[in-house]
N, C-alpha and C positions, 0 to 999 in steps of 0.2 A: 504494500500500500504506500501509494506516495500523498504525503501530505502537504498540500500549499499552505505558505505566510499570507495571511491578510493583516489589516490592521483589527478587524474583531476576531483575532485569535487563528487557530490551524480549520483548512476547508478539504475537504475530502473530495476528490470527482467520481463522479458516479455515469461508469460507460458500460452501454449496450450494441451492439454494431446489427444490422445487415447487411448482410453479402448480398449481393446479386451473381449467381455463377451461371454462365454458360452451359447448356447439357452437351456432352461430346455426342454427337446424333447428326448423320448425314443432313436429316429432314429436319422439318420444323417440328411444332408441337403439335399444331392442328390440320398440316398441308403436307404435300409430299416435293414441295420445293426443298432447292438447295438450302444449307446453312453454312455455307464456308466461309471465310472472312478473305475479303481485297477483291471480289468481284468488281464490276463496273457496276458503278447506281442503274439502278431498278432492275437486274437482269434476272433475280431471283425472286420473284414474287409471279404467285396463283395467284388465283381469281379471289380466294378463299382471303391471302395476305390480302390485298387493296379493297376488301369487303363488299364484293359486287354482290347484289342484289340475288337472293337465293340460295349464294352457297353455303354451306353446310363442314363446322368443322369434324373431322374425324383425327381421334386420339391416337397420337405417335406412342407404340407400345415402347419400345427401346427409350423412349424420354419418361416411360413410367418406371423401367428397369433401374435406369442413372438413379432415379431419385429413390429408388427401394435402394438400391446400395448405397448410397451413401448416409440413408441414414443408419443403416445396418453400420455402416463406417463408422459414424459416430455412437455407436451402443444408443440409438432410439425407437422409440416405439414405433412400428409402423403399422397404420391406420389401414385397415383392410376393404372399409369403405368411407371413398372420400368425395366430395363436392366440388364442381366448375361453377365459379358464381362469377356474375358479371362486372366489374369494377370502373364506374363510369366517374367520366371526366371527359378535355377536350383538349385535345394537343394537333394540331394540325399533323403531325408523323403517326396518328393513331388514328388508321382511315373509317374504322366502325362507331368512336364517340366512347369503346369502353376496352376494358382491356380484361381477356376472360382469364381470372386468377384462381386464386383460390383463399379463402377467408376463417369460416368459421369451426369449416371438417378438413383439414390439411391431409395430402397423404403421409407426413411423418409428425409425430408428435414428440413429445420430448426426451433429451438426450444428452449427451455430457462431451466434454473435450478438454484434455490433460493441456495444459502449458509450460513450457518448458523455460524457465527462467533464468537469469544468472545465479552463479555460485549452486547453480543443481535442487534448486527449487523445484516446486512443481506447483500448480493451483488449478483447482480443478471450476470451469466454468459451463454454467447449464445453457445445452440449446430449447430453446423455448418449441421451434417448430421449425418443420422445413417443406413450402408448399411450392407446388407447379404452377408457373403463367408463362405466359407469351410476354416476347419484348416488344416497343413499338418500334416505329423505324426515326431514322435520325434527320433532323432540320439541318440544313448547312448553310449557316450566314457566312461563310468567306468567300461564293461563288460570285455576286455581284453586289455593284454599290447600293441597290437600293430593293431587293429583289431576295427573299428565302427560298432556298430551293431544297424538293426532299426526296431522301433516299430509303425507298420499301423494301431493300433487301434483306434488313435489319428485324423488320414487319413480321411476328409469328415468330422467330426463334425463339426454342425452347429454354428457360432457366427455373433456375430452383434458387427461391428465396431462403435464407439461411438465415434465421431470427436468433439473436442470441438472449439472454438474459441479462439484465443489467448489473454483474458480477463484476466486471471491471473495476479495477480503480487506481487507474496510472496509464498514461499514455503507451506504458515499456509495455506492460501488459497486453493492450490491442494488438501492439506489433506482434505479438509474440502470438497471440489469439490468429491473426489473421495467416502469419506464418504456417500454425500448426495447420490450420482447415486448409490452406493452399497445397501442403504436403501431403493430406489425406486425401483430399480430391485428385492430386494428379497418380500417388497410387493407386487409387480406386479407376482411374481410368475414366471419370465421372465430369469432368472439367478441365481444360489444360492452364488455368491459373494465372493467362497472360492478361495482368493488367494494362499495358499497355494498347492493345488491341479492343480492348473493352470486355471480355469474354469475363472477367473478375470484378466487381464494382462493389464499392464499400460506401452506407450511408453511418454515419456514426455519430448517434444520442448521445449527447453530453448534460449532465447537472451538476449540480455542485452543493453543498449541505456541510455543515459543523457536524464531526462525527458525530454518531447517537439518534440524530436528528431523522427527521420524515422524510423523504427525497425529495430533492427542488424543483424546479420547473424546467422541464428537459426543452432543445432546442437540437433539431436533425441538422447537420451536416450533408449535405445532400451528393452522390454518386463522383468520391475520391478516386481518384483512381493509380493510386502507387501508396505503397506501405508508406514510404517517408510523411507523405503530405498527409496520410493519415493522422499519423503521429502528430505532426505541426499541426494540424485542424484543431486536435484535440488540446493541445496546450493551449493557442490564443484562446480557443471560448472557453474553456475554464477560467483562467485570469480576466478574460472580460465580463462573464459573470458574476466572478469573485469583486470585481470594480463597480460592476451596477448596483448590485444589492450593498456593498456596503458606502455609497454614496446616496442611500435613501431609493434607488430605481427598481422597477419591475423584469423580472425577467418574461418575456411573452414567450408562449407556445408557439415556435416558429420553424419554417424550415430555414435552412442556411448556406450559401456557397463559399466555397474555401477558393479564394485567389491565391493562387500559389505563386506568383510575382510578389507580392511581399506580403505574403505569409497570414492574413486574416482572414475573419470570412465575413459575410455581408449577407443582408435580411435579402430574400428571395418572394416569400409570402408568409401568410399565415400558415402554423400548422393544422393541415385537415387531419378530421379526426371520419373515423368509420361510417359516420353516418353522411359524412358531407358526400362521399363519395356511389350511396345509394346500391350498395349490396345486394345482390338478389342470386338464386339460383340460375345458371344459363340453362334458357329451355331450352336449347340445340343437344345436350349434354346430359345424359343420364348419368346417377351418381354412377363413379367408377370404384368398382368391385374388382378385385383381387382375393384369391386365397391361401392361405399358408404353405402350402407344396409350393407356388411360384414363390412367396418370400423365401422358403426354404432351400430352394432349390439358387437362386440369388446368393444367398449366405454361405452356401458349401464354396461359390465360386470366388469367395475373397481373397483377394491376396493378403500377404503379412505385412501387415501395416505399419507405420514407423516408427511405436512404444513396441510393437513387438520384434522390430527390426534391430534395432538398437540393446534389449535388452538379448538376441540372440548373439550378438557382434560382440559383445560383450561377455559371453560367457565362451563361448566357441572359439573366438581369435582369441583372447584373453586383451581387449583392447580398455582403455582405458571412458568413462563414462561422454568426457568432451569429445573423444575421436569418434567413438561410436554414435553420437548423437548427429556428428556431424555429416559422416557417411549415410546415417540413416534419413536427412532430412531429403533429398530424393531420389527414388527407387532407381532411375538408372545410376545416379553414384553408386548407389549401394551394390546393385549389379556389378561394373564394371569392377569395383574393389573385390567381389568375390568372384570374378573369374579369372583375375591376376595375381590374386594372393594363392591358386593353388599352390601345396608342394610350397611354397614359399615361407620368408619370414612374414606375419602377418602386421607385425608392429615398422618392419623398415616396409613394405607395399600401403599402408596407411600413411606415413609420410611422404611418399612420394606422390600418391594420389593427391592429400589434402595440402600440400604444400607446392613440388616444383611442377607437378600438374595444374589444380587451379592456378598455379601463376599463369602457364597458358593459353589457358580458357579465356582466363579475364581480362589477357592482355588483346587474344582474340575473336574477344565478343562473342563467343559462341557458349553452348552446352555442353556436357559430357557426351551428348548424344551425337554429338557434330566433331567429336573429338579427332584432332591430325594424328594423335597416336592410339591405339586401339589396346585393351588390355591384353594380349596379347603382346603385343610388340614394346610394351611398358613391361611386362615380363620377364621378355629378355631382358631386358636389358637389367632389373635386378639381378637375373642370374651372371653377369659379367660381373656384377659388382658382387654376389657372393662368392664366385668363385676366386677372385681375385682378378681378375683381369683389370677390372678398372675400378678406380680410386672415386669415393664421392663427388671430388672434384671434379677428374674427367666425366664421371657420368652426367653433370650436368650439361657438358659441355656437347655430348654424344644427346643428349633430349631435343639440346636444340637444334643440333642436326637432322634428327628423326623429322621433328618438324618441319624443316626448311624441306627437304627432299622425299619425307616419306618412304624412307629405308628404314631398313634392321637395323636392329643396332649393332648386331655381328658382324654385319656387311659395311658398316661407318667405322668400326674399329678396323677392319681388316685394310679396307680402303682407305683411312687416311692414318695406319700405324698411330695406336690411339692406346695401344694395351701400357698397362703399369707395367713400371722397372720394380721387379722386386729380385735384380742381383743385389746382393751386398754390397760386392767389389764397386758397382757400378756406384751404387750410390755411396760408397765411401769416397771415392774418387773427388764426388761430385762437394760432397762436404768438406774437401783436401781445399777443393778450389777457392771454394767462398770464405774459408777461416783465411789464407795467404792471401785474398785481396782484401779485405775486411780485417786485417791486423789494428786498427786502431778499433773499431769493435770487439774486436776481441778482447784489447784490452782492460776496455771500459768493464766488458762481463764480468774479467777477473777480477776488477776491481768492487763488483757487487753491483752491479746494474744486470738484474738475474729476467727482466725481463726483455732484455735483445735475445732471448733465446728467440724467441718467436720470430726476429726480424731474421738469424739464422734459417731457420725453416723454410722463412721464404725466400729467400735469397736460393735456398736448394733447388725449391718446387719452381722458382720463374728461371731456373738451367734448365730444368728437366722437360719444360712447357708443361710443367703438372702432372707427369707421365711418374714421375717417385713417390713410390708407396709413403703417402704419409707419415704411419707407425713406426716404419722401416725410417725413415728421416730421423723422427724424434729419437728411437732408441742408437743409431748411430750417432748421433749428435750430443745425446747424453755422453757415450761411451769417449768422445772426444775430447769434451768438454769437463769430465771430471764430476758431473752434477746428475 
């Protein structure tokens, strides 16, 4: 729990998030159009998306599948029969005047989700619900000066709204919240979690209250779209609430947008509340039934999730609780690290995975999934460096090679004479050379300056191009040096 300074004492924030996730589903919810994302405007819309007169939606079973598993994902209850109720309002990108959701019979009902905090905490936050609607399609004011133009391909794709409970309470929290559910969703195979794209959207309830107290007057944050700005959304209206109420002001029940150019957020409307919106059953939509054999048969098909991924990594590799959380946060890291660790050291294939690999990655811009070196070919080249062949140092030097050309690493060693020296002779030699030019270091050493040892070392290793077993350095270097 983080507790804000006011001037009337410590204020507690009180956060509740929902997600909007994307269904992974060819089709839409109610139509048998495309749902891919980066098409050209309007090329993916029925008759059914732009609501011409007559048509009739029929229910995307694989969009009812997504949403069985993931609440099974998150240990919830799922509703065996649930309701399509109509959700009216007016958006010019919402060709029908309503939007067919779901309200009062959800098909998942409540559920739990672990977070995984610093220092190896955990806090456990409840999902309230998690229901099926359609998305509308998107208005685009950048196309001309004076003119909104709109795009229906958007129109009818399927998501599942993800209600949390208002357990929160610290900004670090959300991120962590939204973290875990993006990591279970992309192993569940149920969402692929790119916020950027839109397919992940976060609307996030913020209040604020003196511990103890009745919860304050919540104000939504309306469709964030990156973990950071999350975070930041969440801090300004905290403090800005924390500022109104104790300058004598009202907090109003409102919706809210987060400009992320500097960093605050600003009244949008009022918040509507259930009734403004005019709820009813969709008569197009008989309630949708399901039963247990299809849940059942849903739940044998889960994969191992990432508390149980991690808590396997961790007992099996004998890995340490940070490495294994961090391997386990997604499922193809977690893949790739177990089909290079066979036969291998598990604790040196976890450092090179989460260290000179995500260097990589990140330097470019890609996933593991998109990875230049393959766990295999990372493999080898552990095995170079177990067997001795090559030194930490070269083996970095042999990764970035892999990279650039997309060879072996056997085939980089071979090709550019890359293997360690570990004669003796050779590297006594080599330490003969650097103490006779370095005679005034040497002195210094004797004289108690005991760390030039090090600057000896490398004086070895930049003769050798790095090709001298390190070990082999140090313990010839001692035996020289009397130390």
């Amino acid at each position: 729990m983080t507790l804000l300074q006011g001037n009337t004492g410590d204020w507690e924030m009180v956060i509740g998030l929902e997600v909007h996730a994307q269904v992974i589903s060819k089709a839409k919810l109610f139509s048998g159009a495309a749902a891919t994302f980066g098409a050209e405007p309007n090329t993916q819309v029925s008759l059914v998306d732009a609501a011409m007169p007559g048509m009739l939606p029929v229910i995307n079973q694989i969009a009812v599948e997504q949403a069985v598993r993931t609440g099974l994902g998150l240990n919830a209850k799922i509703n065996l029969v649930s309701v399509f109720d109509r959700k009216n309002y007016f958006y010019p990108d919402l060709p029908p005047g309503y939007q067919i959701s779901q309200f009062s019979q959800p098909i998942v009902g409540h559920g739990t989700i672990i977070l995984d905090l610093d220092g190896g905490e955990t806090r456990e936050v409840g999902i309230t619900r998690i229901h099926l609607e359609q998305d509308a399609g998107k208005s685009l004011h950048d196309q001309h000066p004076s003119h909104t133009f709109v795009d229906l391909n958007r129109s009818g794709v399927a998501l599942m709204e993800i209600v949390s409970e208002p357990d929160m309470r610290s900004p670090e929290e959300a991120v962590a919240y939204l973290r875990k559910l993006r990591s279970i969703l992309r192993y569940l195979g149920t969402c692929d979690g790119n916020m950027e794209q839109g397919s992940l959207r976060c609307d996030a309830n913020v209040s604020v209250r003196h511990p103890g107290e009745e919860f304050g007057t919540r104000c939504e944050i309306k469709n964030v779209n990156s973990v950071r700005f999350v975070q930041q959304a969440i801090e300004y209206e905290a403090r800005r609430q924390i500022e109104l109420v104790e300058n004598n002001g009202v907090v109003e029940l409102e919706t809210r947008l987060f400009d992320s150019s500097n960093c605050t957020t600003r009244s949008m409307r009022s918040k509507e509340e259930s009734h403004d919106y005019r709820y009813f059953p969709d008569p197009d939509l008989l309630p949708l039934e399901i039963d247990q054999e299809f849940v059942e048969n849903i739940r044998a098909s889960l994969p191992e999730l990432p508390d149980a991924k991690k808590e396997r990594l961790m007992s099996e590799y004998g890995l340490a609780e940070e490495d294994a959380g961090l391997l386990a946060t997604e499922r193809a890291t977690a893949d790739f690290y177990e089909e290079m660790t066979k036969g291998r050291d598990p604790k040196l294939a976890c450092n090179w995975v989460t260290g000179d690999l995500f260097g990589v990655l990140n330097k470019s811009g890609v996933g593991i999934e998109e990875s230049p070196v393959s766990a295999a070919m990372l493999g080898g080249l552990l095995d170079l460096i177990s067997d001795g062949t090559l030194s930490g140092r070269l083996a970095k030097d042999v990764l970035e090679a892999m990279v650039e050309t997309g060879k072996e690493a056997a085939v980089l060693v071979k090709e550019r004479q890359l293997k360690q020296i570990t004669d003796t002779g050779v590297i006594e030699a080599e330490v003969d050379k650097v103490l006779e030019v370095h005679t005034d270091k040497l002195a210094e050493y004797k004289a108690g300056k005991d760390k030039l040892f090090g600057f000896f070392v490398g004086q070895v290793m930049k003769a050798t191009g790095g090709k001298a077993n390190p070990g082999m350095v140090n313990e010839v270097l001692k035996a020289k040096l009397g130390s």
